[in-house]
N, C-alpha and C positions, 0 to 999 in steps of 0.2 A: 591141211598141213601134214607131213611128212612125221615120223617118226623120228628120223635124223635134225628134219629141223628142229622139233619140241625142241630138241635134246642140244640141239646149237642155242637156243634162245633160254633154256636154264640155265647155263654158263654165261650169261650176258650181263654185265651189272650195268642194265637200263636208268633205275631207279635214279641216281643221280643226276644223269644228264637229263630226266626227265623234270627234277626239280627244278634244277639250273631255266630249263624253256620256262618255269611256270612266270619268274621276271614278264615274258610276253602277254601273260592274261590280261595286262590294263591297257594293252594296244588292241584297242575295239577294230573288227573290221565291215561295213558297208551293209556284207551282205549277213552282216549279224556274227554271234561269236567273238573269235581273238585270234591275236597270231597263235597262242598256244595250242587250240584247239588245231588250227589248222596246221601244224610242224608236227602235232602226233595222227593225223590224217594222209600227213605226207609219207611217215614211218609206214603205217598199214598200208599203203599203195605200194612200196617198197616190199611188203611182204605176201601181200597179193600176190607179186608178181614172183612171188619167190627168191626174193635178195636176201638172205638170210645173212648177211655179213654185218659183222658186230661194228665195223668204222659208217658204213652207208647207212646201217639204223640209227648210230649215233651220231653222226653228222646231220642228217634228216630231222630228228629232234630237236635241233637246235639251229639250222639251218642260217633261220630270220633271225640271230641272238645277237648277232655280232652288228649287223648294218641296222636291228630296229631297238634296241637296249642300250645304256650306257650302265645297268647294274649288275652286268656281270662280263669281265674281262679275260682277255685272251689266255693269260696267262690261267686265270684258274677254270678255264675246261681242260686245259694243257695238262695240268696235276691230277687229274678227275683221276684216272687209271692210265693202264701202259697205251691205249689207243687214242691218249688225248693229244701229243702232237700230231698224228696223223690228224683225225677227225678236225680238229683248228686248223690245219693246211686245206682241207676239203671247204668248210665252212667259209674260209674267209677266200676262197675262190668262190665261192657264191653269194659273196658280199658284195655290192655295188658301193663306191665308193664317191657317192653324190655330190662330191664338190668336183671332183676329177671325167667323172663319168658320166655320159649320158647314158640311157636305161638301152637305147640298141647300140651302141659302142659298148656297154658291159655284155651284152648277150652275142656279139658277133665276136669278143674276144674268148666268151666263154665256148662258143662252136668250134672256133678256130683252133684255141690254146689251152683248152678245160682238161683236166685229168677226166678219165673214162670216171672213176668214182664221182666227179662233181657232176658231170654230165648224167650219169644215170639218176640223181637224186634231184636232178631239173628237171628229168621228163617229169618223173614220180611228184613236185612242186605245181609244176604246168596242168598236170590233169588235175591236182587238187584245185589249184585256181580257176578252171575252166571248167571244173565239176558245179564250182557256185558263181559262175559270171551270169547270175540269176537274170531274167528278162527284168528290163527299165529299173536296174537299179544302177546301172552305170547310164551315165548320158552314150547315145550313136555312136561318138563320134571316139569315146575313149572305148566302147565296144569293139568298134570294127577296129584301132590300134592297136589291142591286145591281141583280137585275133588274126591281125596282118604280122604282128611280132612272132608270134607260136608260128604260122605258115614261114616264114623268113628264117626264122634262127633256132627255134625249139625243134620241130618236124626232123630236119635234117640232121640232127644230134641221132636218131636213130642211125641213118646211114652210116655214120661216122664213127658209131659204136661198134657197127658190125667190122670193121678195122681195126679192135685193140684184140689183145691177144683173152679174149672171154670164152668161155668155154662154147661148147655149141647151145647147151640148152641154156645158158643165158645170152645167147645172141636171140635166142628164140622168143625168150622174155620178152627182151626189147623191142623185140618186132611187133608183140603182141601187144606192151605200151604205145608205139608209134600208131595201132590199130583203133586203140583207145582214144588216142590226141587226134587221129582223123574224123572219127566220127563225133567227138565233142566240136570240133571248130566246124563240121559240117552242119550239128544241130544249130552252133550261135549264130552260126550264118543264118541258117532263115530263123531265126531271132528278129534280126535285125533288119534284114531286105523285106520281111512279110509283111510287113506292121510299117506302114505305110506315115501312120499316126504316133510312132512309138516316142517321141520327144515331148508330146503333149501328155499323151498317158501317163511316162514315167515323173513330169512333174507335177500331173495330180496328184498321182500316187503321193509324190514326196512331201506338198504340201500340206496333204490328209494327213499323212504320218508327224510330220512336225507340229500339228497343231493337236497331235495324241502326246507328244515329248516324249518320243520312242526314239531312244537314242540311236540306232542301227544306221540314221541320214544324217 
């Protein structure tokens, strides 16, 4: 990290919207963990890649707050500080709205019609989610969906970035996550084409584990 960015991220009051995610800790995920864990997973891939911007960390944070919590409302990340109606504009374009929306009608609106900020904080969502699409712990068949969705609608969010007016060395960025997201959905591919037996295996597996009463299945 940069000296200029320390220096952007001492100016930054994280801290709140950091509490505000903690609401996600009771939403356990799959591959273990919580959304919480994984909204400040999405931040550091964000900063990785050197987005040092105070609304994309803080939208990122909170990302999954608005479509997976009903304990903390729009209005009060809005007040949080001056970058709260931004950040809740960001956020709730990267809320799926599950009565209205199917999950690829929300991501081909989001390619289409997403702010560059919302877009940049899906790639940075996508790699974290593809970082842990763990082998057999999703069944085949919601495996090869996920990675048919990222090839379809996530992927091409690079291309589409390199068209907003971003500087060069954050189109460079992007390009660098888009390098990221190819070679993650190159690995789950032979994940899942390799492993001939992988539906048998992964419900070994899962039966093993439920008769541990490991909540993670």
């Amino acid at each position: 990290m940069e000296n200029q960015e320390m220096n952007a991220l001492r100016h930054m009051e994280l801290a709140p919207w950091i509490q505000k995610a903690t609401a996600l800790i009771e939403h356990h995920r799959k591959v273990g963990g919580n959304q919480f864990r994984h909204c400040l997973a999405t931040m550091t891939i964000l900063m990785d890649y050197h987005f040092i911007d105070s609304v994309l960390l803080k939208a990122a944070i909170v990302h999954d707050l608005l479509e997976d919590s009903t304990r903390v409302t729009e209005y009060e990340l809005s007040i949080i500080d001056a970058d709260g109606p931004e950040v809740v504009k960001v956020v709730k374009e990267l809320s799926r709205n599950k009565q209205l929306q199917t999950k690829k009608e929300y991501l081909e609106f989001l390619l289409r019609s997403g702010s560059a900020q919302a877009r940049i904080v899906k790639l940075a969502d996508r790699i974290s989610n593809l970082t842990d699409l763990h082998l057999f712990v999703f069944s085949k068949e919601n495996a090869q969906s996920y990675i048919e969705q990222t090839e379809m609608y996530i992927l091409p969010m690079v291309s589409s970035l390199l068209d907003e007016p971003l500087t060069d060395y954050q189109k460079n960025m992007v390009i660098e996550m888009g390098k990221e997201l190819h070679d993650l959905i190159v690995i789950r591919k032979l994940y899942v084409h390799e492993f001939n037996n992988y539906e048998s295996i992964r419900l070994k597996i899962r039966n093993r584990l439920k008769s541990l009463s490991l909540r993670i299945w």
